[in-house]
C-alpha positions in Angstrom: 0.0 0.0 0.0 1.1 3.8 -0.3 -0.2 5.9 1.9 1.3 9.0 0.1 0.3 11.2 -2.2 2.4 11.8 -5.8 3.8 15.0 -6.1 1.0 16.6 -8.6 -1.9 15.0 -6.0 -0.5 16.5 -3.2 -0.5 19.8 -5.0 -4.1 18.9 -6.2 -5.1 18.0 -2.7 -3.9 21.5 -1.2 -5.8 23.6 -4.7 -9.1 21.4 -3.5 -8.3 22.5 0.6 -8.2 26.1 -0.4 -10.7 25.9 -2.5 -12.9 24.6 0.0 -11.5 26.6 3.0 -12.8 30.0 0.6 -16.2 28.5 -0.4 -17.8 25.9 2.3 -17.7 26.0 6.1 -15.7 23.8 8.2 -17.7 21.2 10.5 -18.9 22.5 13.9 -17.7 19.5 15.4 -14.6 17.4 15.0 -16.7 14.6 13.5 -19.8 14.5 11.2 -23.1 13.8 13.4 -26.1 11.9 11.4 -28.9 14.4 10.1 -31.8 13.3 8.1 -31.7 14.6 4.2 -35.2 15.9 4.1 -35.7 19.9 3.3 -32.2 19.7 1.8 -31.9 18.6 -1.8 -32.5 22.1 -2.9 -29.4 24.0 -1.1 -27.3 20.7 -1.9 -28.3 21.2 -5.9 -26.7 25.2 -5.4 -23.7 23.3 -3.8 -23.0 21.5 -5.9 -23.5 23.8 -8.9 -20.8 25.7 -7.5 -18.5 22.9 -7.3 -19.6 21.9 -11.1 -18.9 26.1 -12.2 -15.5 25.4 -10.2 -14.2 22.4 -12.2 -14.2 20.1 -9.2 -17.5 17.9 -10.0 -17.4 14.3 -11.1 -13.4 14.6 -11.6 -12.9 11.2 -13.3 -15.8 12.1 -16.0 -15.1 13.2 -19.5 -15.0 16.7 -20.0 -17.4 16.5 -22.9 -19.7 14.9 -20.3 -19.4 17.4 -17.9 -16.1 15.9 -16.1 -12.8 17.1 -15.6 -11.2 14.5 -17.2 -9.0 13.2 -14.3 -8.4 10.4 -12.4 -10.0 8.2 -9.5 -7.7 9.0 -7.3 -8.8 12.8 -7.7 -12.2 11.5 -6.9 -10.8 10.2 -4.0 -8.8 13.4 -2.9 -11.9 15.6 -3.3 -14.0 13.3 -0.8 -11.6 12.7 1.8 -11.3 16.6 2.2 -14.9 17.7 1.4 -15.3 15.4 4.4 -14.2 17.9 6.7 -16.5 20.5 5.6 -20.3 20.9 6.0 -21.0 20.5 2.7 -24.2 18.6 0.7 -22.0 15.9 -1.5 -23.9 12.6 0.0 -26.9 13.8 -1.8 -25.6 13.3 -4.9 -23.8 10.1 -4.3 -26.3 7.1 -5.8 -27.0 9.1 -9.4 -23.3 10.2 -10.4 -21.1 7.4 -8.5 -23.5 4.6 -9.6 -25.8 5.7 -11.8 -23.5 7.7 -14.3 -20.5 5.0 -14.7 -23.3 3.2 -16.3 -24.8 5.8 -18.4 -21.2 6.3 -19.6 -20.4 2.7 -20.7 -23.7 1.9 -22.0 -26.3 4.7 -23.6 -25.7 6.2 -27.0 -23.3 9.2 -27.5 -26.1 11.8 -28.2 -27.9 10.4 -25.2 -24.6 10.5 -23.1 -23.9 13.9 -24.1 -27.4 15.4 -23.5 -27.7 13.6 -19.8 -24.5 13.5 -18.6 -23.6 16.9 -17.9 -27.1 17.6 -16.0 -26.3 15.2 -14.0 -22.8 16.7 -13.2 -24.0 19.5 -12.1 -26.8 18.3 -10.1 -29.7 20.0 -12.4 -30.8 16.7 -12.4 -30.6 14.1 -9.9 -30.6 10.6 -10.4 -31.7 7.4 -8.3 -31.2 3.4 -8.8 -34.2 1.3 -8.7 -33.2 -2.0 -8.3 -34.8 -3.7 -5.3 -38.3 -5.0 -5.2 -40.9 -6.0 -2.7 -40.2 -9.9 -3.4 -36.6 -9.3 -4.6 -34.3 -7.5 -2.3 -30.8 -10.0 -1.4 -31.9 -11.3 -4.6 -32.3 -8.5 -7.0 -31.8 -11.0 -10.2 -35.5 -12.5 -9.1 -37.4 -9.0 -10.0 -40.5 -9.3 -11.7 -40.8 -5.9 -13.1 -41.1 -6.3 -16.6 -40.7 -4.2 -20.1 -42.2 -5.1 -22.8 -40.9 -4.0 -26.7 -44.3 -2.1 -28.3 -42.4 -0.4 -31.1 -39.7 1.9 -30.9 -40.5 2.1 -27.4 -40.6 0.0 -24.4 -43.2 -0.5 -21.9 -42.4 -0.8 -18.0 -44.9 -2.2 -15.3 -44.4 -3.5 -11.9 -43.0 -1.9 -8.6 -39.7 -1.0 -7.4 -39.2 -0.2 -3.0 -36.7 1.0 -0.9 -35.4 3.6 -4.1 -33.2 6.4 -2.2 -33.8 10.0 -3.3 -37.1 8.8 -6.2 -38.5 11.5 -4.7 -36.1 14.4 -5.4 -35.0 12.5 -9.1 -35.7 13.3 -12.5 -34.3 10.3 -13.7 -33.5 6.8 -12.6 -31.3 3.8 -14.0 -34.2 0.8 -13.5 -33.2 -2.8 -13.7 -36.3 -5.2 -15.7 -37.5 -8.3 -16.8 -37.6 -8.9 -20.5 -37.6 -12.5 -20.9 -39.1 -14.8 -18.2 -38.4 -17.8 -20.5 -34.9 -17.9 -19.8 -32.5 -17.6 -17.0 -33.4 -15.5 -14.2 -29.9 -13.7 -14.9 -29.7 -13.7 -18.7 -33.4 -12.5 -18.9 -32.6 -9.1 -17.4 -32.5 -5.4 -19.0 -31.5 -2.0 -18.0 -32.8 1.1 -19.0 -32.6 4.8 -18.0 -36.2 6.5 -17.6 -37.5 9.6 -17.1 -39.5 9.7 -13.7 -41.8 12.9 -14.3 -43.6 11.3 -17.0 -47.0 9.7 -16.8 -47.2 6.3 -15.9 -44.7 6.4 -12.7 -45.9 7.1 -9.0 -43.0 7.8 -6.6 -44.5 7.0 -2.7 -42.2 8.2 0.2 -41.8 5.9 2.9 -42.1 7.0 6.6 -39.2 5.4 8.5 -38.6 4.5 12.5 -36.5 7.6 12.4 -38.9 10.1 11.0 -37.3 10.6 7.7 -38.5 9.9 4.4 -35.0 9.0 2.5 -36.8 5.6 1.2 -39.5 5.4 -1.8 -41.9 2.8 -3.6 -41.9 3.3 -7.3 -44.7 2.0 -9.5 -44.9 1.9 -12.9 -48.2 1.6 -15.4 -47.3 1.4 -19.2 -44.4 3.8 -18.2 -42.6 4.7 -21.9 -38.7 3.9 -22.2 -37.4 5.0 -25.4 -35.6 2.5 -27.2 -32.3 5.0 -27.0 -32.9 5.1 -23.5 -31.6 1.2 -23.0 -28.2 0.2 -21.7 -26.6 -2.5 -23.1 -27.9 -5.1 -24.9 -31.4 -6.3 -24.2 -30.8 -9.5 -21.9 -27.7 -8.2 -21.0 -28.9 -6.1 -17.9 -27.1 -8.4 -15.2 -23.9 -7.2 -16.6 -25.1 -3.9 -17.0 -26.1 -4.4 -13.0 -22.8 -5.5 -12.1 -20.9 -2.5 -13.7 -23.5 0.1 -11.8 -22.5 -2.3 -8.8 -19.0 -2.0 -8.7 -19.0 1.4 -9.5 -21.0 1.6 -6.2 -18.1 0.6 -4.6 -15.7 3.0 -5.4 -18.5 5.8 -4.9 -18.8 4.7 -1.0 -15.5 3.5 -0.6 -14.1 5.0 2.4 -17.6 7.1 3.7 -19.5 3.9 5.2 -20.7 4.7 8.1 -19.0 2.8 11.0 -19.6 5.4 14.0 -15.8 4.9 15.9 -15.1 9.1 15.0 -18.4 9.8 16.6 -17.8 7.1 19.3 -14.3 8.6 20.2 -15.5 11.9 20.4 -18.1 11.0 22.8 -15.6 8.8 24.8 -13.3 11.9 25.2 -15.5 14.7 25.7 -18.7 13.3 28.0 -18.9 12.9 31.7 -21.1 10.9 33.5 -21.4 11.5 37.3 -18.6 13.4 37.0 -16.2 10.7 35.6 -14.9 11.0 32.1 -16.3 8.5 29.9 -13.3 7.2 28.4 -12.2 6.4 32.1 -14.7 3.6 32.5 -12.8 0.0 32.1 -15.7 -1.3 30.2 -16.1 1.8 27.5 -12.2 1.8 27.2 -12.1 -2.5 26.3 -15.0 -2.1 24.2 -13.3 1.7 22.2 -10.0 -0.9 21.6 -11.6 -3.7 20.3 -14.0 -1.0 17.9 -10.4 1.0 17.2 -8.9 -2.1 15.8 -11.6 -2.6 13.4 -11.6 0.9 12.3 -8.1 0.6 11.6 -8.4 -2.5 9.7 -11.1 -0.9 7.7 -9.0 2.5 6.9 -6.2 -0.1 5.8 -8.2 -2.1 3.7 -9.6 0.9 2.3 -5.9 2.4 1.3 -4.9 -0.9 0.0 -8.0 -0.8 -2.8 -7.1 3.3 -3.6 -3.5 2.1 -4.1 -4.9 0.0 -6.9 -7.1 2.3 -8.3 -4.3 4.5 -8.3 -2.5 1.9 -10.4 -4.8 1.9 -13.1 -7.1 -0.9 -11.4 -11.0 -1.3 -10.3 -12.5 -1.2 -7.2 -13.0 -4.8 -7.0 -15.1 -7.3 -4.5 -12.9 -6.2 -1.4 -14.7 -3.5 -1.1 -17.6 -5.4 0.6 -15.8 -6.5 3.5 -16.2 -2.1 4.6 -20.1 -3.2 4.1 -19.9 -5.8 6.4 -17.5 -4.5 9.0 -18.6 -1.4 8.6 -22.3 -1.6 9.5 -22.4 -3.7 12.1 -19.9 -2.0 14.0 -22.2 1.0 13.6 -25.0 -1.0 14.8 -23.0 -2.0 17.8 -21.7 1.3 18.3 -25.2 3.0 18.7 -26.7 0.4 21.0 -24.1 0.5 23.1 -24.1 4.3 23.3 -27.8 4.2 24.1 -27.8 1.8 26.6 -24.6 3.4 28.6 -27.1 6.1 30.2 -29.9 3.7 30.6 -33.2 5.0 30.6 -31.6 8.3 29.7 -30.5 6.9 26.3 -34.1 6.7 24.7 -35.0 10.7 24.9 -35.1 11.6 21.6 -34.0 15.3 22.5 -31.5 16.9 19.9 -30.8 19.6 22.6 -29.7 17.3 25.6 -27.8 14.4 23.8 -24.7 14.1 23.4 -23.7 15.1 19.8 -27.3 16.2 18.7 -28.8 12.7 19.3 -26.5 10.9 16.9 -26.2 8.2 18.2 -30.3 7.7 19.5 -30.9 8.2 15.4 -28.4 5.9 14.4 -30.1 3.7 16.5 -33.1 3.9 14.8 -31.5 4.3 11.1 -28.8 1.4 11.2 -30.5 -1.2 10.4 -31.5 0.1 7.1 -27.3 0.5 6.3 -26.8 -3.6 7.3 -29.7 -4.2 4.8 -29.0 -1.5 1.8 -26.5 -1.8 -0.9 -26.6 -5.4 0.2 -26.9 -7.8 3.2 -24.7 -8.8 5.3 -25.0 -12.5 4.2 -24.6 -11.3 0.4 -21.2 -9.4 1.6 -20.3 -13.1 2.8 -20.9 -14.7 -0.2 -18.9 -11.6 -2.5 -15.7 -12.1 0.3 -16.1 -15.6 0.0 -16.4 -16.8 -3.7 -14.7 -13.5 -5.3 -12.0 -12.6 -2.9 -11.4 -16.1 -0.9 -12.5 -18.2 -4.0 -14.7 -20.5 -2.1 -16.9 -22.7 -4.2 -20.6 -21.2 -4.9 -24.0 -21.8 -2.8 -25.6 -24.3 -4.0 -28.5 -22.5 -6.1 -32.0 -24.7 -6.8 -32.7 -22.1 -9.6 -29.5 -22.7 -11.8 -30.2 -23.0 -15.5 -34.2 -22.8 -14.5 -36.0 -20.5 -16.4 -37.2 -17.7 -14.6 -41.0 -18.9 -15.0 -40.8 -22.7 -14.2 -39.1 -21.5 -10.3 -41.3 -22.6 -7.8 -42.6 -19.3 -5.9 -44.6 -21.0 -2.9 -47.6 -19.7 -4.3 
């Protein structure tokens, strides 16, 4: 691994710093608390119009896609030191880290060119509908379907837990074209436009108050032909790329919640003891510190290759897995250390603004998105440790003759 920048990222990284230091605010606090998104997407799209009139948006795009034609590794330099400032980047993370790579390697030139830049600059923002009420851990058993009627294609069915459908203009949506064939090779991916008839976007109310998740339906909703990625039947691969692409666009920003237990470690008394003093918080903050090591390590190791010229490959998933549980177990544990104390949902008289009673309530939700914890396993396993496959009953079935229990 090298953990130090080249001479021209080092001068990059210092450009972005002042940059930054002139036109955003530094964080109140030494670490970034958990707020909920809602009310915000408007002051985050003149944010990051700014950053887009500076040159510093999507910085491994094109420039004729409204890139600045450099590398990952300036991606990477951007986030790690927007990350220190209280700035709006996360909203923007699911449309042009997953959502554009695909638009990029798949949609026609003309099509690339209109969409791409909007999407740069946030005049348009973007979500991934993937996930369905009966196919989650299992995305490649969807059911919603499109259906060739001309030069255009037809889309019905449902899509659930979409982040952002509410706030997008346009979505990447993953169908079902052929049910006569395998559940994986019968798959197609399109780019739609989600203010047009046919497409209801329903906000769901979560534990924590927010409404960050969204049903989608769709009723005879019109895809243009131009508006298909890849090859029809070929939208598992086109899944994969938007996939892996995912990883490099949350590579180092999963939650895990050691910062924000530190801080609270080092700066909270209770009864008049530091917390940090108690033998229990201190064996639990070195078991959590090695793991958030480990984490930042494995994290530097993947940058070094993308560095290299490389991909962000499976590793990636094992930040997913460590990652949110230890948030999990971070939060609960935080709760429960003041007891009864530990479930007032008062902004004003917890510790960091209620972090940790929201995270709480909201991590759940991070074991379960982008992926279970039992379909990290399987990634480490069979593409890192090269473990044989599951056993799959479904294998070489076509997608209509699997049993459904029905």
């Amino acid at each position: 691994m090298d953990f130090n920048d080249s001479k021209e990222q080092a001068e990059f990284r210092a450009e972005v710093r002042a940059w930054l230091e002139l036109n955003a605010n530094r964080r109140a606090d030494e670490v970034q608390i958990m707020r909920g998104q809602e009310g915000g997407y408007e002051r985050a799209k003149a944010w990051y119009k700014k950053v887009a009139d500076a040159g510093y948006a999507c910085l491994a795009w094109p420039k004729e896609y409204g890139g600045a034609g450099l590398s990952q590794i300036h991606q990477v330099i951007w986030s790690q030191e927007v990350a220190d400032f209280d700035t709006a980047d996360g909203y923007f993370v699911i449309g042009i880290g997953n959502c554009g790579p695909a638009v990029q390697a798949f949609a026609p030139e003309e099509v690339k060119r209109d969409l791409l830049p909007k999407m740069a600059s946030a005049e348009h923002v973007w979500c991934q509908l993937f996930s369905e009420p009966a196919a989650g851990s299992d995305v490649a058993g969807l059911r919603t379907r499109a259906e060739f009627d001309g030069d255009k294609w037809l889309l019905n069915g449902q899509k659930i837990w979409t982040s952002g459908a509410q706030h997008s203009d346009y979505g990447v949506v993953l169908t079902r074209t052929d049910p006569g064939v395998s559940k994986y090779r019968g798959l197609t991916l399109f780019m739609i436009d989600l203010k047009q008839p046919g497409v209801e976007v329903k906000p769901i109310k979560q534990m924590d108050g927010g409404r960050h998740f969204n049903e989608v339906f769709f009723n005879d909703a019109v895809v243009p032909d131009a508006y298909r990625l890849g090859e029809v039947g070929g939208g598992w691969g086109g899944a994969l790329h938007v996939l892996m692409n995912e990883r490099m666009a949350i590579s180092g920003v999963q939650p895990n919640g050691f910062a924000q237990f530190l801080h609270f470690c080092q700066h909270t008394e209770v009864d008049g003891e530091r917390v940090i003093d108690d033998p229990v918080v201190a064996d639990r903050l070195a078991s959590w510190y090695a793991r958030d090591a480990g984490l930042r390590n494995a994290n530097w190791r993947m940058l070094t290759a993308i560095a290299g010229g490389g991909v962000p490959g499976a590793e990636a998933s094992l930040g997913k897995l460590v990652g949110a549980v230890m948030n999990q177990e971070i939060a609960n544990f935080s709760v429960d250390y003041y007891n009864e104390a530990g479930a007032i949902m008062d902004d004003t008289v917890n510790v960091l603004e209620g972090h940790f009673q929201r995270s709480v309530l909201f991590s759940p939700g991070i074991r379960l998105a982008g992926g279970t914890d039992e379909i990290m396993r399987n990634i480490i396993a069979e593409q890192v440790l090269g473990l044989p496959q599951e056993p799959r009953v479904d294998k070489g079935i076509p997608f209509n003759e699997i049993p459904t229990g029905s």
